[in-house]
N, C-alpha and C positions, 0 to 999 in steps of 0.2 A: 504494500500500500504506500501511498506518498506520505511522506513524513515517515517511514519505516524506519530509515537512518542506510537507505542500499548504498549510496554513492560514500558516505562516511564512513561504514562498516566494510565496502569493497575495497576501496581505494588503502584502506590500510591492513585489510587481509591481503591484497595481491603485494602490497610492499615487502608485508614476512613470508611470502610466500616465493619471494622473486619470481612472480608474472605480470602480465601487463592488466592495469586494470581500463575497462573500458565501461562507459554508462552510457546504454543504449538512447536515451532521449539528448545527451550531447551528440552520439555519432551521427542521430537523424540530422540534428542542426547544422554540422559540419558538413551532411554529404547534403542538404537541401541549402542551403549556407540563409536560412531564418531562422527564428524562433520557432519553439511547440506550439506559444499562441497565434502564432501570423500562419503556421497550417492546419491549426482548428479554424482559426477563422474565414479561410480561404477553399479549404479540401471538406473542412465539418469530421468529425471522431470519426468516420468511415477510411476518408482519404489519410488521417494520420496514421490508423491502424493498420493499414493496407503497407505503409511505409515500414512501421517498425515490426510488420512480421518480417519482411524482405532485408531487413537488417537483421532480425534474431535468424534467419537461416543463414546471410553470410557469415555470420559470427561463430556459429554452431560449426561450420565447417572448421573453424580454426582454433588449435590447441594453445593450453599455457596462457588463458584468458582468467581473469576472475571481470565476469560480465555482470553489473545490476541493470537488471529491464525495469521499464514503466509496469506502474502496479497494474496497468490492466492488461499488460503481454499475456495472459494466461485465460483469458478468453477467447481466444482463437484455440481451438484444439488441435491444431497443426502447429502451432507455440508450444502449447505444454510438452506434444511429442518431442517434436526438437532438442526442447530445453532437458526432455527427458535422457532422452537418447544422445544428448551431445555432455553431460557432464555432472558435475554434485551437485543437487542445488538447496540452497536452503531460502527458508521461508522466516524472514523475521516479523514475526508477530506482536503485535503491538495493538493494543487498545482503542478503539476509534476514538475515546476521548482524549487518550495523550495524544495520536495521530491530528488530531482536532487544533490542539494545541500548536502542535509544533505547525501547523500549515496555515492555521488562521489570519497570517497578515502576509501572507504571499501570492502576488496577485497573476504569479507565473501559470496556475491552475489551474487550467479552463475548466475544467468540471467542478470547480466550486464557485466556480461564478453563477451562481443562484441565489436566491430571495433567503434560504437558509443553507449555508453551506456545511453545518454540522448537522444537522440530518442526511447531508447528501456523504458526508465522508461516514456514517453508521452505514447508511445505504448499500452506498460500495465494498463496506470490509462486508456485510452481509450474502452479498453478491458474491465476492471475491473468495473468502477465506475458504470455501470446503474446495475452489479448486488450486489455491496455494497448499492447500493440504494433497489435495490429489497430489502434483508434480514434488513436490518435497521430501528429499531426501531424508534433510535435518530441520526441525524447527528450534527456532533462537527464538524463545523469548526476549524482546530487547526492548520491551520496554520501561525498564529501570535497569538503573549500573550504567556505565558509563561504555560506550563504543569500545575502550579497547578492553575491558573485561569481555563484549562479546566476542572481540574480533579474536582474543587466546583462547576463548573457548572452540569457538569455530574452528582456529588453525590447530587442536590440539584433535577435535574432530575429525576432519579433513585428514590429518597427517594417520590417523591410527584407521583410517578408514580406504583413503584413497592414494595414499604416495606409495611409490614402488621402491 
């Protein structure tokens, strides 16, 4: 979900991890060179979707990634497979009220630009969460403790799980 803590929590699992960390809603900005708002507002949540599935398959093809996707990546079910079949993935879980919190004055969101947008972020983890659970390997609680308590937990994870 947004406000999860994915790009916080990746960016310094793939640091101790020596791999490259990538956050799929900057690669969309980089390879469409706008913002996520200017192609909601232009494409509407179909035409961005349609973008970051076709990002999560090139990425999936390539190894030595630690990848955070947009929290709605996993409603395309050709996403969840990918992400399935392409690597670990975990699901950091998080309370729509703290979620709530941490995204309340960020105006980057388009899906919370509504009349109430803490109904709309319960909405979505409602939506969301049994299919972050489907596609997830590990679930991190992360919503208290501080990122890099999750981020050792994860890499202690990860390492007893998946390194060769």
């Amino acid at each position: 979900m947004m406000g999860a803590g994915k790009t916080t929590v990746g960016r310094q699992l793939a640091r101790r991890l020596r791999k490259r960390f990538v956050d799929c809603d900057h690669e969309i900005e980089a390879r469409t060179g706008v913002t996520i708002p200017v192609i909601f507002e232009i494409e509407g949540e179909v035409g961005f979707r349609r973008r970051e599935s076709a990002t999560i398959d090139a990425l999936s093809r390539e190894s030595g990634l630690v990848v955070a996707t947009g929290g709605g990546a996993v409603l395309d079910p050709a996403n969840r497979e990918r992400l399935k079949a392409g690597g670990w993935v975990v699901y950091l879980d998080v309370a729509p009220d703290v979620l709530w919190a941490r995204t309340r004055g960020d105006r980057n969101r388009p899906l919370l630009q509504v009349d109430d947008p803490r109904a709309r972020v319960r909405e979505l983890h409602g939506l969301r969460d049994p299919l972050y659970r489907e596609v997830a390997d590990y679930i991190a609680e992360s919503g208290q403790g501080s990122p890099l308590t999750i981020v050792r937990r994860l890499e202690r994870e990860y390492l007893s799980r998946c390194a060769v």
